[in-house]
N, CA, C and O of each residue as an XYZ file, in Angstrom:
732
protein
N       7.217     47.657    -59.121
C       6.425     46.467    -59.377
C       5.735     45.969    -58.108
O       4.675     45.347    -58.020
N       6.506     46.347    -57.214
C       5.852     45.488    -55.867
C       4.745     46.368    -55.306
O       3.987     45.777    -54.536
N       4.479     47.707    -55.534
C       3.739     48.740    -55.334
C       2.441     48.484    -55.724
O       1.413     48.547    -55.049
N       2.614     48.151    -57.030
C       1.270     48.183    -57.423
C       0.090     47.409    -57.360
O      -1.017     47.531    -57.885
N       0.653     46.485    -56.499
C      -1.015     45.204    -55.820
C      -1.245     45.934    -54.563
O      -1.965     45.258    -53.827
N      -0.778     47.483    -53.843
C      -0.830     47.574    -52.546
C      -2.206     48.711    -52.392
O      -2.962     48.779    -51.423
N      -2.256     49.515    -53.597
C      -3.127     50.474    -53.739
C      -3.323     51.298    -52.496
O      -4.393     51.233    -51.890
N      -2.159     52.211    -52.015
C      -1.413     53.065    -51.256
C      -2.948     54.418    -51.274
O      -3.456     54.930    -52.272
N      -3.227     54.592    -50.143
C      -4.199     55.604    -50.416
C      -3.575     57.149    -50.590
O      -2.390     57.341    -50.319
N      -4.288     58.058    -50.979
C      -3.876     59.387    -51.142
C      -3.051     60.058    -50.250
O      -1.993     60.597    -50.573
N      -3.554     60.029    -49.052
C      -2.337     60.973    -48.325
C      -1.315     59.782    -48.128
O      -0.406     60.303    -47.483
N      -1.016     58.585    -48.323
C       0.256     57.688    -48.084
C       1.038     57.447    -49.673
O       0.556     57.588    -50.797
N       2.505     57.006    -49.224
C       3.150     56.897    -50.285
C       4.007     55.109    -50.081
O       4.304     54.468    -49.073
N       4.141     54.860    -51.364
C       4.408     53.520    -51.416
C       6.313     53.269    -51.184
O       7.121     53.968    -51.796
N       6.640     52.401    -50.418
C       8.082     52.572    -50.209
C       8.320     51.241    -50.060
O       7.379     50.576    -49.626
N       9.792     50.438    -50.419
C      10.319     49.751    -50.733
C      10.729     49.338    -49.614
O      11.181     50.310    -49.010
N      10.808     48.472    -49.049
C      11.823     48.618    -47.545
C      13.131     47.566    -47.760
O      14.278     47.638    -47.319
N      12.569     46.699    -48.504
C      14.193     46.183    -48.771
C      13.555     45.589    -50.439
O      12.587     46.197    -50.897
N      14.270     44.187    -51.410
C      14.052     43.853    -52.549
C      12.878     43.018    -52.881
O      12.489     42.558    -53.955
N      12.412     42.943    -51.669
C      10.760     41.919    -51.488
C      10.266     42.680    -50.948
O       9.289     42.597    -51.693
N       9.941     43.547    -50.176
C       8.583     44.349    -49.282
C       8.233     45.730    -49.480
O       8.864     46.647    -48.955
N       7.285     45.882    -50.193
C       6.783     47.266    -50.150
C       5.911     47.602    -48.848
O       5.543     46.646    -48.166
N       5.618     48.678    -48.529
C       4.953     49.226    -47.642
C       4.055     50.582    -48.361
O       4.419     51.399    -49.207
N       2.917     50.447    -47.728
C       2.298     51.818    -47.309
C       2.834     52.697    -46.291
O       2.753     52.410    -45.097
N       3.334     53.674    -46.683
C       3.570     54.533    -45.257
C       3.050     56.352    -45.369
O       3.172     57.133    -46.312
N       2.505     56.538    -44.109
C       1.633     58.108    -44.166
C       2.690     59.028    -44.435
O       3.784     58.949    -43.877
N       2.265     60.260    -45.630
C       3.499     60.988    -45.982
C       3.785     62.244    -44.400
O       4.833     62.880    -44.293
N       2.765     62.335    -43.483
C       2.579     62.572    -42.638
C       3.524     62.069    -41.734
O       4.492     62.789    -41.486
N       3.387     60.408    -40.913
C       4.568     59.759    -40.306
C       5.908     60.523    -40.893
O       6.675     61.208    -40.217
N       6.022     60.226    -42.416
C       7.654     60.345    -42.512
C       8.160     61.497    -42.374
O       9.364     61.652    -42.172
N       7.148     62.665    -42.479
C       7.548     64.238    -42.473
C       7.668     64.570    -40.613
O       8.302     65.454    -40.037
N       7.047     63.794    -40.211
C       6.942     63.743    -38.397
C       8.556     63.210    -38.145
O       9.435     64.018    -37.843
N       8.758     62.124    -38.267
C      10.052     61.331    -38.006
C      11.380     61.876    -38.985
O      12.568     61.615    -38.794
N      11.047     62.346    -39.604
C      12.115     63.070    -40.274
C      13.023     61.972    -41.117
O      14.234     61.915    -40.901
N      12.486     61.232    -41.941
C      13.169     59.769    -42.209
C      13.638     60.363    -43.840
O      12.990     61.088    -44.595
N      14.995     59.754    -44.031
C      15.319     59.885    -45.710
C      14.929     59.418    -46.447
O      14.948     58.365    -45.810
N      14.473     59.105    -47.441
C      13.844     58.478    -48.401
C      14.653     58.149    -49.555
O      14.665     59.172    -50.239
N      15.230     57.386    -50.038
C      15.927     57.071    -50.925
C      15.913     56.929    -52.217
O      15.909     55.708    -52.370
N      15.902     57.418    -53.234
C      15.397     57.001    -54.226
C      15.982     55.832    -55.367
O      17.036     55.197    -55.406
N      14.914     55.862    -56.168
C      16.108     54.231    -56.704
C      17.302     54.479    -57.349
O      18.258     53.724    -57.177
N      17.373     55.563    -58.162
C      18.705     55.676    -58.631
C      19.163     56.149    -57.727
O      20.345     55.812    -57.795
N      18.977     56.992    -56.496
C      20.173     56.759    -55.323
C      20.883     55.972    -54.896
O      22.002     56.195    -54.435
N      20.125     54.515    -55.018
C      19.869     53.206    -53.898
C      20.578     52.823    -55.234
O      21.691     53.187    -54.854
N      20.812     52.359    -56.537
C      21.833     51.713    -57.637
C      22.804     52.664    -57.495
O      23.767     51.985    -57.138
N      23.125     53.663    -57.539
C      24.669     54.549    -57.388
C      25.431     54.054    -56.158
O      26.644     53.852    -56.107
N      24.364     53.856    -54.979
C      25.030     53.249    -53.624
C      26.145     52.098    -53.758
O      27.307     52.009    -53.362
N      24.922     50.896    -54.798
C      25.067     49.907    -54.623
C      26.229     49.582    -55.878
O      27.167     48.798    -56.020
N      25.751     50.382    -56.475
C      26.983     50.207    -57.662
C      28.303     50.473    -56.946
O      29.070     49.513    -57.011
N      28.804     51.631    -56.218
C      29.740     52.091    -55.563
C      30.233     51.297    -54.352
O      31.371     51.456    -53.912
N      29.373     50.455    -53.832
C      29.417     49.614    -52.889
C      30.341     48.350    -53.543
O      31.386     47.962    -53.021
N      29.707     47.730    -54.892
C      30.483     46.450    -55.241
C      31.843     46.793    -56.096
O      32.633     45.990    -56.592
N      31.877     48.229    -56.119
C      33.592     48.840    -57.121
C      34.007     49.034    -56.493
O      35.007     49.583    -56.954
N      34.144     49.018    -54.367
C      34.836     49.271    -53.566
C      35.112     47.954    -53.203
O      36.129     47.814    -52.523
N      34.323     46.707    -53.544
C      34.155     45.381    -52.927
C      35.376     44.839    -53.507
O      36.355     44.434    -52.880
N      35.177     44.883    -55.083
C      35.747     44.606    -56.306
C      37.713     45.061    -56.451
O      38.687     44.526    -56.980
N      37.559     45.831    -55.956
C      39.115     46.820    -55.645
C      39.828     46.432    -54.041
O      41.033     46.369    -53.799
N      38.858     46.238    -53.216
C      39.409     45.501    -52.324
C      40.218     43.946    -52.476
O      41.281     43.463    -52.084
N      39.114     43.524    -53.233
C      39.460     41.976    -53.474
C      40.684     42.170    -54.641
O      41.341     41.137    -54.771
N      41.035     43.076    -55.346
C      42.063     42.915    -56.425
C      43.273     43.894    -55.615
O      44.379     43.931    -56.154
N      43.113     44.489    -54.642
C      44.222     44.614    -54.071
C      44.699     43.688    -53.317
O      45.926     43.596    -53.341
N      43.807     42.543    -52.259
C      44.020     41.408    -51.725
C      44.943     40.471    -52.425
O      45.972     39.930    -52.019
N      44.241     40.397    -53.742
C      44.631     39.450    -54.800
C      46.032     39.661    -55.323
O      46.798     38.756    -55.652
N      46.263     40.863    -55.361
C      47.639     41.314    -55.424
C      48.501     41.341    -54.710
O      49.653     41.422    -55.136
N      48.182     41.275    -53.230
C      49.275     41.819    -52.368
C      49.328     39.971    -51.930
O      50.412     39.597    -51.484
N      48.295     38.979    -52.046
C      49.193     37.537    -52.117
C      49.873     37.188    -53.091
O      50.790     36.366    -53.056
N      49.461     37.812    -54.087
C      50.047     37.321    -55.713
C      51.881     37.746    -55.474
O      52.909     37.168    -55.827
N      51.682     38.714    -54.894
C      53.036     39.224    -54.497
C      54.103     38.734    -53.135
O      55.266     39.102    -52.968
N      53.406     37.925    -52.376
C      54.057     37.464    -51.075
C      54.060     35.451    -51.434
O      54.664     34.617    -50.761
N      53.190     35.184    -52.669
C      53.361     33.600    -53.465
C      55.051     34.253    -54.347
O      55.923     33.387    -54.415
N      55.336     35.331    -54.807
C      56.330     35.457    -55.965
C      57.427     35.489    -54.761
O      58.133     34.488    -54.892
N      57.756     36.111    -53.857
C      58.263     36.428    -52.704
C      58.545     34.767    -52.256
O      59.666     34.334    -52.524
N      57.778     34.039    -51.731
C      58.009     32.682    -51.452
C      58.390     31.574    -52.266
O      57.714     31.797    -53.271
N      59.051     30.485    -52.504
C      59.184     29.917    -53.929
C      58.159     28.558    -53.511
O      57.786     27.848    -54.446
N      57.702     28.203    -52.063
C      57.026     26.992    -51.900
C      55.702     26.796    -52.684
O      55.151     27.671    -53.351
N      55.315     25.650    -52.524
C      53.848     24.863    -52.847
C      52.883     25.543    -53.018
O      52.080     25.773    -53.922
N      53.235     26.105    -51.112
C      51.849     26.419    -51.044
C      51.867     27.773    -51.123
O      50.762     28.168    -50.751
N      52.616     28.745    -51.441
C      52.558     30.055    -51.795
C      51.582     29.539    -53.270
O      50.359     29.609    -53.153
N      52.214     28.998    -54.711
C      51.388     29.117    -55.242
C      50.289     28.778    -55.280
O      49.588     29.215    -56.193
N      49.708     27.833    -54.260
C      48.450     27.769    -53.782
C      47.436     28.970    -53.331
O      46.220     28.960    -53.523
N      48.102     29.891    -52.762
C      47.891     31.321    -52.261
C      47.887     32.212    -53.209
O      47.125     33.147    -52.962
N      48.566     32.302    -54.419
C      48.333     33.095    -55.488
C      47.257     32.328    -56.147
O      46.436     33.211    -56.396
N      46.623     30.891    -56.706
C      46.244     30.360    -57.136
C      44.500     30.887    -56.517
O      43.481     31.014    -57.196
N      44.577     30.980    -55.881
C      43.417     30.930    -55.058
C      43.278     32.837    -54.909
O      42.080     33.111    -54.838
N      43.983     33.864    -54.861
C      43.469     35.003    -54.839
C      43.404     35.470    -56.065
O      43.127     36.654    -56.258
N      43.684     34.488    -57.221
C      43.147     35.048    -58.959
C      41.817     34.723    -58.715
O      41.009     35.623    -58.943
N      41.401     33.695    -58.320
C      40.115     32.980    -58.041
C      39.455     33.974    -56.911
O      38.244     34.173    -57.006
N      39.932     34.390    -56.211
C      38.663     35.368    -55.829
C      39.002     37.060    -56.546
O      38.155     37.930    -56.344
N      39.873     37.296    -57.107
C      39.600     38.353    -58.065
C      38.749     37.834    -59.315
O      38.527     38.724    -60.137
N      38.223     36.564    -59.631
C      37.737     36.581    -60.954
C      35.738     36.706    -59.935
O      34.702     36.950    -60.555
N      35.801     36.468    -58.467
C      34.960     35.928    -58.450
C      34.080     37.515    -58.176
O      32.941     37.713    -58.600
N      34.799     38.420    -57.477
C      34.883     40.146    -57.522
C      34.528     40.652    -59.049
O      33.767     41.603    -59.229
N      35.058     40.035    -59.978
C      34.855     40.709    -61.475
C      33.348     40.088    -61.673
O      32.547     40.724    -62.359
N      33.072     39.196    -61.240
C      31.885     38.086    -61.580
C      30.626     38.594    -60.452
O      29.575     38.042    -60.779
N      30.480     39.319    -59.456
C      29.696     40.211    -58.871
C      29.449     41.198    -59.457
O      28.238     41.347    -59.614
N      30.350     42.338    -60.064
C      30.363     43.362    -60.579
C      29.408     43.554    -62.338
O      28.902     44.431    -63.039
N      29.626     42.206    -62.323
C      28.891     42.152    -63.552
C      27.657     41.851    -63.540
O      26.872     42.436    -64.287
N      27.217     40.777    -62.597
C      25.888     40.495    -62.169
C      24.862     41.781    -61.800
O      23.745     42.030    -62.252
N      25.620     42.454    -60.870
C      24.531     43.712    -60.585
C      24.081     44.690    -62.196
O      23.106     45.433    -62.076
N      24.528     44.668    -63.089
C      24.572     45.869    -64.603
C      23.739     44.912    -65.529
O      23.753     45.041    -66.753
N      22.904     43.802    -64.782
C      21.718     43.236    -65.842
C      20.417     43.803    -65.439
O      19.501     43.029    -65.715
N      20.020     44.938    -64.857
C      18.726     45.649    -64.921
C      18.730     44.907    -63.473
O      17.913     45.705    -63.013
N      18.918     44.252    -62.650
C      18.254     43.904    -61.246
C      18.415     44.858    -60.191
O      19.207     45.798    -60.256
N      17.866     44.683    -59.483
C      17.777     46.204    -58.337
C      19.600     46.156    -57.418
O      20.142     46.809    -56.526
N      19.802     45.526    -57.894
C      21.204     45.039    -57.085
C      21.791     44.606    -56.234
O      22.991     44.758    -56.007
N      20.834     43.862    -55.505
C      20.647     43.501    -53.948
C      21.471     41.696    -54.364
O      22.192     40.971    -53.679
N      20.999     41.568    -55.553
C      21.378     39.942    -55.455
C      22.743     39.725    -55.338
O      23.150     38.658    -54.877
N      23.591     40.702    -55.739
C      25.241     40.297    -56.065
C      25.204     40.470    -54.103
O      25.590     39.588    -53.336
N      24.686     41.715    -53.719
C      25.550     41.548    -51.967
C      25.041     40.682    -51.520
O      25.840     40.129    -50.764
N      23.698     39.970    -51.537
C      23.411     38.455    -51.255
C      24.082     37.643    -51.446
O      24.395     37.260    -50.318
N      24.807     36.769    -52.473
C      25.885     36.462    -52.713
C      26.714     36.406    -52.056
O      26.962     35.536    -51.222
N      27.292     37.336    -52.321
C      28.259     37.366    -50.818
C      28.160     37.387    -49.370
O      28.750     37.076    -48.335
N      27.516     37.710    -49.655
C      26.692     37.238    -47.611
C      26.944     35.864    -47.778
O      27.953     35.210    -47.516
N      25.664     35.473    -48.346
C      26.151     33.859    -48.554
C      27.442     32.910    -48.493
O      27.566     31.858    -47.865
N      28.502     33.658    -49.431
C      29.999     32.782    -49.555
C      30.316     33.031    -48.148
O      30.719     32.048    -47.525
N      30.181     34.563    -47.276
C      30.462     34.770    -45.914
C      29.995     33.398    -44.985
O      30.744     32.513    -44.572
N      28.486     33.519    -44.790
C      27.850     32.167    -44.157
C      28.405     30.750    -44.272
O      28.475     29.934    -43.353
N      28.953     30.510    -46.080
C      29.607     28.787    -46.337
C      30.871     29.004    -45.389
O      31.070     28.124    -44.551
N      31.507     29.793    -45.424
C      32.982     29.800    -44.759
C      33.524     29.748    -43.066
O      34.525     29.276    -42.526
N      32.213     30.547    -42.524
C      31.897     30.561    -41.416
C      30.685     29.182    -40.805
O      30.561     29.004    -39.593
N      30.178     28.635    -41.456
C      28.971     27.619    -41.345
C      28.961     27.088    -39.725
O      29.994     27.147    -39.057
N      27.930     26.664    -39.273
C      27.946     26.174    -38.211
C      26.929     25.049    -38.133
O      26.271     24.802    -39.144
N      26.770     24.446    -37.184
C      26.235     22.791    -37.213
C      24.449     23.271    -37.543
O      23.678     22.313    -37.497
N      23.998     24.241    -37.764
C      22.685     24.596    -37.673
C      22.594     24.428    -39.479
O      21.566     24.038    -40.032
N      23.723     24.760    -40.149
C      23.073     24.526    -41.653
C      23.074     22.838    -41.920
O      22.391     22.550    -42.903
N      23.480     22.081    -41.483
C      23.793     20.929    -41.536
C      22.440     20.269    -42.064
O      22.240     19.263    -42.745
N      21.643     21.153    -41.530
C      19.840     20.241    -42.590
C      20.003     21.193    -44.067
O      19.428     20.589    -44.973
N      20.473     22.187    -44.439
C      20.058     22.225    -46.350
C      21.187     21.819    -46.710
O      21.403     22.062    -47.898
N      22.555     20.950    -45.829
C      23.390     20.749    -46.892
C      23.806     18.807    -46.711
O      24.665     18.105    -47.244
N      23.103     18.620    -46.065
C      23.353     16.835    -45.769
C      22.487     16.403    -46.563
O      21.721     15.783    -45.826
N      22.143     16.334    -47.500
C      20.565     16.016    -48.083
C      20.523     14.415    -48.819
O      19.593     14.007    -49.514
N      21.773     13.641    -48.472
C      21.550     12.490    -48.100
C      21.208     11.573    -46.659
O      21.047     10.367    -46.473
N      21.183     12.796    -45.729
C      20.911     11.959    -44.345
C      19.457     12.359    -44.364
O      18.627     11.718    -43.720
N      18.986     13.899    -45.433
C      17.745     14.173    -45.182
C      16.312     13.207    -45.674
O      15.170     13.008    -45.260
N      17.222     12.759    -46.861
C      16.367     12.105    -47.827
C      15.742     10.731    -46.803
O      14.562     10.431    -46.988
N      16.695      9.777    -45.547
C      16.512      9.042    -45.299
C      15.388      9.677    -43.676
O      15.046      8.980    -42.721
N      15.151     10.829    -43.859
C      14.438     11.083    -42.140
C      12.932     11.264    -43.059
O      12.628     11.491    -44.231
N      12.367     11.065    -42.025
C      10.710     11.349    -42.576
C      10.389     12.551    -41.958
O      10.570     12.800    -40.766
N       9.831     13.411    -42.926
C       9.309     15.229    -42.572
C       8.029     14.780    -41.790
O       7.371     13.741    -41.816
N       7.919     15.960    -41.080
C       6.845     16.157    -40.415
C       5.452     16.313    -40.596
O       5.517     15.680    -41.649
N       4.312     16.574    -40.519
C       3.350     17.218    -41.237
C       3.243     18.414    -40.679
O       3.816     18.588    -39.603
N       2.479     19.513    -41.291
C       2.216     20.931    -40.358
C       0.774     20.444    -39.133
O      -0.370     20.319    -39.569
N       0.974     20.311    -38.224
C       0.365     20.369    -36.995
C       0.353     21.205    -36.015
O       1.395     21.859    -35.985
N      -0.729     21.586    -34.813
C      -1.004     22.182    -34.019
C       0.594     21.987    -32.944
O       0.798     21.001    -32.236
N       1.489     23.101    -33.068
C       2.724     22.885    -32.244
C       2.544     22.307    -30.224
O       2.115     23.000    -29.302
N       2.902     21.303    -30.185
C       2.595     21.264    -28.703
C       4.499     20.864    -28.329
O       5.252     19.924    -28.583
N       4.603     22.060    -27.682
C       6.421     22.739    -27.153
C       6.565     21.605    -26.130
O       5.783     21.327    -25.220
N       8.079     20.817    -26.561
C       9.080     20.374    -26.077
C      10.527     20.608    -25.514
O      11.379     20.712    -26.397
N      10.875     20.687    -24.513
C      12.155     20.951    -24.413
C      13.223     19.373    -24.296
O      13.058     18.401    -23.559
N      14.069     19.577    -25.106
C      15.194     18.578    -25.592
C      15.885     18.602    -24.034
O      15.728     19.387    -23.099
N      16.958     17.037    -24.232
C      17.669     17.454    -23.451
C      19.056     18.361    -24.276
O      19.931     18.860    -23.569
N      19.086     18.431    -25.147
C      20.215     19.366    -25.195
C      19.583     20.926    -25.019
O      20.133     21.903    -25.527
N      18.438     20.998    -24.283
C      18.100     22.317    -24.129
C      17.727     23.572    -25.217
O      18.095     24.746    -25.252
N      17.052     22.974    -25.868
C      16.204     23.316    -27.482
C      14.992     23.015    -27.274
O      14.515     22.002    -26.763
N      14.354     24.210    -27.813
C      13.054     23.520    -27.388
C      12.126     23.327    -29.031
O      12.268     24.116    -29.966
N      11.342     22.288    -29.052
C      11.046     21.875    -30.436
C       9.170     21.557    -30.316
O       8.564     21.077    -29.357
N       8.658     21.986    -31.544
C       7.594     22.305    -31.597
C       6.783     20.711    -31.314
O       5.802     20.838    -30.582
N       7.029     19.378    -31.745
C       6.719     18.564    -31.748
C       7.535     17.165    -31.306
O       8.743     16.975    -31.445
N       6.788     16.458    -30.874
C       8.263     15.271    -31.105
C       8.790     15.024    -32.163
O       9.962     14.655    -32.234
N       8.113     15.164    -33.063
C       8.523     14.375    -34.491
C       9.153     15.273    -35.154
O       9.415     15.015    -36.329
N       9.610     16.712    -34.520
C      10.206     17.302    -34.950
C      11.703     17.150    -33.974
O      12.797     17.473    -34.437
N      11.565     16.733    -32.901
C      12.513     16.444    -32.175
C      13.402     15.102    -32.690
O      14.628     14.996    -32.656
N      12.416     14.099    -33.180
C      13.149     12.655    -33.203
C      13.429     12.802    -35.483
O      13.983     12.092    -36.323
N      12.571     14.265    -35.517
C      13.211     14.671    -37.033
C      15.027     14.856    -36.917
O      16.000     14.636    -37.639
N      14.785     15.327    -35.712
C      15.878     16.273    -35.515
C      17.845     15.695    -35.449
O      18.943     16.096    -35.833
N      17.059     14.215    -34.481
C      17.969     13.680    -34.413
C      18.080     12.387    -35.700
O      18.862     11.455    -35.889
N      17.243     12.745    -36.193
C      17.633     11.823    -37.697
C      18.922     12.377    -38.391
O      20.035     11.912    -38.639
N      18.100     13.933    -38.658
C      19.422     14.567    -39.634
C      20.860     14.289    -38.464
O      21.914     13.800    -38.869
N      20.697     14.589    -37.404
C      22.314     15.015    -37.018
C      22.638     14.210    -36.545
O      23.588     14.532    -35.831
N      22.229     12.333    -36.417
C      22.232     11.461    -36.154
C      22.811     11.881    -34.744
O      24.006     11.761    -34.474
N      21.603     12.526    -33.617
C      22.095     12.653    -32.450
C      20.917     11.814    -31.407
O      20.014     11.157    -31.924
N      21.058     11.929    -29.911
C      19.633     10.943    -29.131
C      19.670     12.038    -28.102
O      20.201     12.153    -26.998
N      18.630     13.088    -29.145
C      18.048     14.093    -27.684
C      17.024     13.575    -27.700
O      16.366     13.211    -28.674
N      16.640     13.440    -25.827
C      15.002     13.174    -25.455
C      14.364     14.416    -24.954
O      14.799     15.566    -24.894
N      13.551     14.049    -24.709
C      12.299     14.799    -24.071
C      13.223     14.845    -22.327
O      13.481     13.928    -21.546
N      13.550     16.558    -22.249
C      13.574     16.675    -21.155
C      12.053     17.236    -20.026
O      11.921     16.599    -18.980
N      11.188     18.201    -20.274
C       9.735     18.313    -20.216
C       9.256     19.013    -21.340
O       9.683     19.360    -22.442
N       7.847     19.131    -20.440
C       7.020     19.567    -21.286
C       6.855     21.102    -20.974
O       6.844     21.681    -19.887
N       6.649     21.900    -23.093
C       6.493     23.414    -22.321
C       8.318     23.688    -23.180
O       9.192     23.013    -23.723
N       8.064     24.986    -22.842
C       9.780     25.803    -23.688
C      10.461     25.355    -22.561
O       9.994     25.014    -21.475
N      11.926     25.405    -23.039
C      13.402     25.457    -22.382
C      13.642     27.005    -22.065
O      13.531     28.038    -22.725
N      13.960     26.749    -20.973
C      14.321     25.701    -19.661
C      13.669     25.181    -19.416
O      12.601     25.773    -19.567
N      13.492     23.742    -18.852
C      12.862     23.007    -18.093
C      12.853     23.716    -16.363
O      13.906     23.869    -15.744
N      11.624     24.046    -15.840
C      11.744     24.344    -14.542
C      11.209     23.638    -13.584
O      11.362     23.975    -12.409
């Protein structure tokens, strides 16, 4: 589908490079570079095999706490079994997502994702505060003229700077003018 607004000329062939980008590429280049080419039912057998190894991991996980909660008689053991049914249902609930015709990329997205919530760091803090966001005023798109913060960030505008410290209710100023470092 993504091929066909690109109108790939004769000696080039149309290639996928990930679930959004097609490319033109010379069948020439790839026979030079010696590159594999994948095909799509290669690339779904991968990916299929990829989330039944994901899927079996997580239900052996799920098992081997299910088995060290029976082993323990406390609280919070069954908290620990409680919680690895819940990520075996959430393994069965990937596995199924990829077998509705989609190229299959969305279920390992997914999980990237739950990876990112668990690990999070103060940088997602603008798509998930979206009551401190609602109260900052956005920027407009303007000609960027570079600031460096004092926390040593450098920000395209002020008003992206004094945006900045809306969301994270912090008071960086203007250390100069121009990228960070300040020299």
């Amino acid at each position: 589908d993504l091929c066909k607004p690109l109108n790939c000329k004769k000696k080039e062939l149309c290639l996928l490079e990930d679930a959004y980008t097609a490319v033109c590429v010379s069948k020439k280049e790839l026979h030079k570079n010696k590159e594999e080419i994948i095909t799509k039912s290669k690339y779904f057998e991968e990916e299929a095999a990829k989330r039944k190894a994901e899927a079996e991991e997580a239900a052996a996980a799920a098992a081997a706490a299910a088995a060290a909660a029976a082993t323990s008689g406390s609280s919070a053991a069954g908290m620990v079994s409680d919680t690895a049914s819940m990520t075996l249902m959430a393994a069965s609930g990937d596995s199924s997502t990829g077998s509705n015709g989609n190229d299959g990329t969305s279920s390992g997205q997914e999980h990237e994702e739950r990876e990112d919530d668990e690990s999070s760091s103060q940088d997602d803090d603008v798509f998930y505060d979206s009551e401190k966001e609602e109260d900052c005023k956005p920027c407009p798109v303007v000609k960027p003229t570079y600031l460096c913060g004092s926390d040593n960030w450098t920000y395209s505008s002020l008003c992206r700077l004094e945006y900045h410290n809306c969301i994270h209710t912090t008071e960086v100023k203007v250390s100069c003018m121009g990228f960070c470092p300040c020299k």
